[in-house]
RONU-210417 format. One record per residue (C-alpha): residue in three letters; x, y, z. Coordinates in steps of 0.1 Angstrom, whole numbers, padded with zeros to 4 digits, always signed. Example, Ala and Ser with C-alpha at 12.3 -4.5 7.8 and 13.67 -1.06 7.14 Angstrom:
// RONU-210417
ALA+0123-0045+0078SER+0137-0011+0071
END
This chain:
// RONU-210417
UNK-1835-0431+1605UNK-1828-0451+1572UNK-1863-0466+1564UNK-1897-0453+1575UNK-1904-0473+1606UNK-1935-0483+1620UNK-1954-0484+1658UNK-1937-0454+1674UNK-1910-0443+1647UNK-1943-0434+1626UNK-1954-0417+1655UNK-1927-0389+1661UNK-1948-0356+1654UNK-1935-0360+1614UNK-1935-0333+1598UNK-1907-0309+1622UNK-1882-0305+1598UNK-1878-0276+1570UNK-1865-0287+1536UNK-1883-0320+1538UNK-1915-0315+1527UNK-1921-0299+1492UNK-1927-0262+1493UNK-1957-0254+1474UNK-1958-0219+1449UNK-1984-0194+1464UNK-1999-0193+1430UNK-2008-0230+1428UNK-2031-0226+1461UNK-2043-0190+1450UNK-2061-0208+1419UNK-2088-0220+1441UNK-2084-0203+1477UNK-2109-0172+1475UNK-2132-0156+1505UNK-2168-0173+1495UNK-2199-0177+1518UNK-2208-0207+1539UNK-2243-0206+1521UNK-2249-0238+1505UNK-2219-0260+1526UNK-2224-0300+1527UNK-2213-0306+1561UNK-2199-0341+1569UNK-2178-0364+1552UNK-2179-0375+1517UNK-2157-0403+1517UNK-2179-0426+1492UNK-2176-0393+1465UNK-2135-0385+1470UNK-2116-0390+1446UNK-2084-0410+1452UNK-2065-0381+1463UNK-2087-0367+1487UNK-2093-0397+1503UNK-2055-0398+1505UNK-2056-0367+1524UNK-2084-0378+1550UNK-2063-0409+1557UNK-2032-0383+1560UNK-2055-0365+1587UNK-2067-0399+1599UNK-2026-0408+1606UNK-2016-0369+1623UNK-2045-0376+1648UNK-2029-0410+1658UNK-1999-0397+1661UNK-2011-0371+1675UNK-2028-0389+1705UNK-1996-0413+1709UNK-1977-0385+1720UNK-2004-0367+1743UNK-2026-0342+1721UNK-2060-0352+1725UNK-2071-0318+1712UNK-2051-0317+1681UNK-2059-0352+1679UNK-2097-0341+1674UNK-2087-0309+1650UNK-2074-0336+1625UNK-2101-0362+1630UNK-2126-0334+1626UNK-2109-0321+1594UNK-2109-0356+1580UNK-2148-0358+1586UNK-2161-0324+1573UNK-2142-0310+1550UNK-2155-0314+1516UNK-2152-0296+1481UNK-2178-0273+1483UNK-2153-0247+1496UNK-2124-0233+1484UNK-2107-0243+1518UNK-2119-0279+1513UNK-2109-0280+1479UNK-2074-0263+1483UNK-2068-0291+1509UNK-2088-0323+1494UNK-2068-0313+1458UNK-2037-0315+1474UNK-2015-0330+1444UNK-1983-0340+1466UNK-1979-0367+1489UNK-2004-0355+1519UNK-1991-0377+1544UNK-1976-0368+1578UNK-1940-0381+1564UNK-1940-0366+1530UNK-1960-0332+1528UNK-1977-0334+1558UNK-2007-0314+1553UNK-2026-0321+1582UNK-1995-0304+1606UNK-1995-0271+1576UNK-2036-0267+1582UNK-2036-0270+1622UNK-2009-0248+1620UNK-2028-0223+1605UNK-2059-0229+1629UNK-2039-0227+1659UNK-2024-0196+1647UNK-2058-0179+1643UNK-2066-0188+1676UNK-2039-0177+1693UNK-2037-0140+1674UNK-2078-0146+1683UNK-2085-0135+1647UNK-2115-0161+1647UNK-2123-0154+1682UNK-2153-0180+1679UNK-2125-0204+1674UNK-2099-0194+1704UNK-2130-0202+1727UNK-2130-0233+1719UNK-2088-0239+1723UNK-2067-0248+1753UNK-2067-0242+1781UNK-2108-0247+1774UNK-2118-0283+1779UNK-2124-0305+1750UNK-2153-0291+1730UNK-2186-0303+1715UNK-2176-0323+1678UNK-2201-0305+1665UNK-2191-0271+1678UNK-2152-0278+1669UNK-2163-0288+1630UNK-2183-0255+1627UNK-2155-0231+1643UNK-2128-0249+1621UNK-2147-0250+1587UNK-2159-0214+1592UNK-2125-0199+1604UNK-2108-0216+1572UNK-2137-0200+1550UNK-2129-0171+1565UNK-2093-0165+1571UNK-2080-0181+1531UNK-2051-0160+1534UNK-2039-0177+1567UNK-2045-0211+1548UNK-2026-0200+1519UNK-1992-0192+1539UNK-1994-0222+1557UNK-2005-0249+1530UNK-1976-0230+1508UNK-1949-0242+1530UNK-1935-0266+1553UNK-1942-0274+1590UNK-1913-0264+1614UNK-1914-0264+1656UNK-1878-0273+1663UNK-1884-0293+1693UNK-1865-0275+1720UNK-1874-0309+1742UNK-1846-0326+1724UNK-1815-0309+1738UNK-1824-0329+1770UNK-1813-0360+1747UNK-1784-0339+1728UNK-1767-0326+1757UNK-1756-0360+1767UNK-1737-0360+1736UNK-1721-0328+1741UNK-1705-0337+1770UNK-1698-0369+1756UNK-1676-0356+1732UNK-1661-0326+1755UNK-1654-0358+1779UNK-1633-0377+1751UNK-1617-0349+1738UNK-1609-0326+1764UNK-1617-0299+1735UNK-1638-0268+1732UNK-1667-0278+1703UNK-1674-0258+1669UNK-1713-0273+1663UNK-1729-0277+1626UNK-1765-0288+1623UNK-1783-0296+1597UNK-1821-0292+1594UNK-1816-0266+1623UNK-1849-0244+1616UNK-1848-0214+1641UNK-1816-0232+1658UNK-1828-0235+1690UNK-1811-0267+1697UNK-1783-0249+1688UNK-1775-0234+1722UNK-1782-0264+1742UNK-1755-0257+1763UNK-1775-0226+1777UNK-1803-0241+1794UNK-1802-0258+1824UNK-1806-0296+1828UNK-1819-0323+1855UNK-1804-0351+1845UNK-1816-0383+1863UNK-1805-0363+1897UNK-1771-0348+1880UNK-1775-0313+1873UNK-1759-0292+1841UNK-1760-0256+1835UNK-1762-0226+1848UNK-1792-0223+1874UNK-1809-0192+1864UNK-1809-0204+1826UNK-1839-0192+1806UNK-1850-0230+1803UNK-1851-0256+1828UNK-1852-0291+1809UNK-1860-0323+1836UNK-1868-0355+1814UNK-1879-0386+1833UNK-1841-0405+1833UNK-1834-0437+1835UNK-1793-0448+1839UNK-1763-0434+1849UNK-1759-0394+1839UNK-1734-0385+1815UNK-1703-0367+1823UNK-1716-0337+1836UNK-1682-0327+1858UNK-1670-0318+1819UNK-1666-0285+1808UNK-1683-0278+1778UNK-1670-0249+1755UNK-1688-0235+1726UNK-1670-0220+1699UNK-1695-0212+1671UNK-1725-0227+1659UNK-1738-0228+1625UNK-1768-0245+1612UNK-1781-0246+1578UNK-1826-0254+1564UNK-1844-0252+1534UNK-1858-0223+1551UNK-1843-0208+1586UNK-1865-0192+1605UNK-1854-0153+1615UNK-1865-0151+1651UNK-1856-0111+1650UNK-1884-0112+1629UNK-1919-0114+1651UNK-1944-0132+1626UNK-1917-0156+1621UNK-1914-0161+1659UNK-1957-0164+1662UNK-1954-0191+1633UNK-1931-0211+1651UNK-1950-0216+1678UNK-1981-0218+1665UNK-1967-0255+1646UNK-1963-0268+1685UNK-1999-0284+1697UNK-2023-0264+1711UNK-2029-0286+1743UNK-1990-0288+1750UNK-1987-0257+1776UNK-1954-0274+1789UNK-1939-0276+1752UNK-1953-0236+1740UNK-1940-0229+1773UNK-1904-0247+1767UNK-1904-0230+1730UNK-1915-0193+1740UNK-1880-0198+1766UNK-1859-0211+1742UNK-1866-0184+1716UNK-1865-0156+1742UNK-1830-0172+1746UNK-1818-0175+1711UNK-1825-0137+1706UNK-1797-0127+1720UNK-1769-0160+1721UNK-1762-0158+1684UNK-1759-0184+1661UNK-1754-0184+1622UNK-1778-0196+1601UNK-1779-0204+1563UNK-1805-0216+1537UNK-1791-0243+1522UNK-1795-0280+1510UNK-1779-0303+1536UNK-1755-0324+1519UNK-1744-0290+1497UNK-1740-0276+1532UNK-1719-0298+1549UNK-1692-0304+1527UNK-1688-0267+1520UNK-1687-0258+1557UNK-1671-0287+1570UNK-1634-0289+1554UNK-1610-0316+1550UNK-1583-0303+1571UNK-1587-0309+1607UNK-1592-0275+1632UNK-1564-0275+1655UNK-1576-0276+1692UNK-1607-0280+1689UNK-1637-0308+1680UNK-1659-0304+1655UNK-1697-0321+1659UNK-1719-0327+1631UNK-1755-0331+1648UNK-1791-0333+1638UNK-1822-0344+1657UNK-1849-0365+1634UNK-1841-0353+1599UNK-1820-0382+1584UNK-1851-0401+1577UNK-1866-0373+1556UNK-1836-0362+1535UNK-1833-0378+1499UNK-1811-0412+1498UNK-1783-0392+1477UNK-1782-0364+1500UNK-1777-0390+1530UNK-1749-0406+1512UNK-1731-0376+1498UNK-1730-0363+1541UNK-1718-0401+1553UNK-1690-0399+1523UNK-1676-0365+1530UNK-1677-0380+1571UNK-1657-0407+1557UNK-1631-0383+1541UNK-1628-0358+1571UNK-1631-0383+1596UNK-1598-0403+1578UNK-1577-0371+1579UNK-1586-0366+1617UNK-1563-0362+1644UNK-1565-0369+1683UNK-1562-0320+1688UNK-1587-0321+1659UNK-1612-0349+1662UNK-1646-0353+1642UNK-1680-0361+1656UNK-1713-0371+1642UNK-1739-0369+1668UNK-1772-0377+1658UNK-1807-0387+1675UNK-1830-0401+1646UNK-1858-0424+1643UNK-1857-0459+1658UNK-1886-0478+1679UNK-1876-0459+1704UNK-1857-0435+1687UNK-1820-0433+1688UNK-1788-0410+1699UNK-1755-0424+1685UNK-1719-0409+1684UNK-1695-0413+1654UNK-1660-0399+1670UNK-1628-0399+1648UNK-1604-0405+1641UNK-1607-0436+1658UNK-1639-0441+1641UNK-1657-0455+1673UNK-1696-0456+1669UNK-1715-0456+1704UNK-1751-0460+1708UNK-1756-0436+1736UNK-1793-0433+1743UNK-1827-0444+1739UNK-1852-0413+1739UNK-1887-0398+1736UNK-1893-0381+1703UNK-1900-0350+1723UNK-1869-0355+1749UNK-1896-0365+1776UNK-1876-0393+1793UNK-1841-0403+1780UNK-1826-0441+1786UNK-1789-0433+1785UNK-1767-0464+1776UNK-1733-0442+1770UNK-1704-0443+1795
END
């Protein structure tokens, strides 16, 4: 993604991808998060009284729940919409939300994703068990019931707020390998070479190991058949080239901040980013990272650009590809970044040979969103699919 797109480019869950969004120091938050009592709450909306700011974030609530509804969370959808309508400054949660003094919106900061992040999570480890009640797999609840349960549990749980307004929103959408596979195999199919994958933005890295789940690919099947994760989207088009072997030599990723999935809260904070009324996408994560536990994978923190033209030299690796891939994070990184990663491409790509190609894979933002191949060092660029955001149904265009 080059430009912030409208219609369904805005509408592609924003806020996925660590070392986007600003992180926020602890200490800014802790100067007006503290446990106080509900005695004395305004409940409803205060639009006419906002300042500028926190009318900024309602509308930033306002945009998550559209999105949010686009792609099939009515639930969440609500959370947001309910948020936008009752909070107010009379709390410390209100206030340590409505004050926000960043860009709230879903594709800057994103607060709406960091706060029903930390809702879900309370849910789910049933700390507010008042709240949990009223969470998938429950049916929709009462607005009235949902705004109490979420403006008590936020009064009551400030510490949960704190770590989630303090940094970004990650759920590295396992969904997506079913759109980067394709482009795996495209490059194993044109090369004839075992792969060494680098991804930027990677998060917990589950995309990753792609090659270890098994696909259903418009009727074509990939992968082994007892894989951890069985990955199906609606396809439309001819399959790619799944009669290629494809080899995996190493994979390294780098983020702002990787998650550790050896490390348990890490794990429950993942998940807890994915939407609450999503069973088939908790379902696809809680597989994927059950997986990843034991394929390894090397991850660094690290700013992208920095990244890649450390880790990717100059010199070309003798039998064997090398593929640069990410999955909606171009859009977000900072213009220099973006063109400090396509001139170092450049460079590597022009001292490329036929036993040690280059490849750029990358499925970013478009209306619908995008999976193109860069392969040197002929330089070829191939748009090879058309895709869901969330790898629900792929339109493959590639040969």
């Amino acid at each position: 993604m080059t430009s912030r797109v409208s219609s369904l480019g805005n509408g592609i869950e924003p806020g996925l991808i660590s070392g986007v969004y600003r992180a926020v120091p602890t200490d800014t938050i802790l100067q007006d998060v503290r446990v106080e009592t509900r005695s004395g709450r305004h409940v409803g909306g205060i639009m006419g009284q906002d300042s500028p700011q926190s009318q900024a974030v309602r509308a930033a609530f306002k945009s998550q729940a559209e999105y949010c509804r686009r792609l099939g969370s009515p639930f969440t959808a609500c959370v947001c919409e309910t948020l936008a309508d009752h909070l107010d400054m009379s709390t410390s949660a209100g206030r340590a939300i409505l004050g926000w003094t960043g860009d709230p919106s879903p594709l800057a900061d994103n607060v709406p994703l960091r706060a029903v992040g930390a809702l879900n999570a309370l849910a789910r480890s049933q700390a507010a068990p008042f709240l949990a009640a009223l969470y998938p797999p429950n049916p929709l609840p009462d607005a009235g019931e949902l705004a109490d349960a979420l403006l008590r549990a936020l009064d009551e749980h400030p510490a949960r707020l704190i770590e989630f307004l303090s940094s970004p929103p990650q759920t590295n959408e396992v969904g997506r390998s079913a759109v980067l596979i394709g482009g795996f195999l495209t490059v194993s199919h044109r090369t004839a070479l075992p792969l060494h994958l680098y991804e930027i933005g990677s998060s917990a890295g589950l995309n990753l190991r792609a090659d270890c789940y098994r696909y259903d690919l418009g009727g074509a099947g990939w992968g082994a058949r007892d894989a951890p994760l069985h990955l199906a989207p609606s396809w439309k088009g001819p399959p790619p080239p799944v009669d290629t072997v494809l080899a995996i030599l190493s994979r390294r990723g780098c983020d702002a901040s990787p998650i550790d999935l050896q490390n348990a809260n890490a794990r429950e904070r993942l998940i807890a980013y994915v939407w609450a009324d999503q069973a088939d996408r908790i379902a696809r994560i809680e597989a994927a990272i059950a997986n990843a536990l034991s394929v390894p994978a090397s991850l660094e923190s690290a700013e992208a650009a920095d990244w890649v033209e450390q880790r990717i030299g100059l010199a070309p690796v003798t039998g064997s590809a090398r593929v640069l891939f990410h999955s909606v994070v171009w859009g977000y990184l900072p213009e220099e970044s973006r063109q400090r990663i396509r001139a170092h491409l450049s460079r590597v790509g022009a001292a490329a040979r036929s036993d040690g190609p280059l490849a750029w894979l990358r499925f970013e933002l478009a209306d619908p969103p995008e999976l193109r191949l860069t392969l040197w060092p002929s330089g070829e660029d191939t748009l090879l699919a058309r895709a869901h955001p969330h790898g629900a149904w792929v339109h493959w265009l590639g040969p």
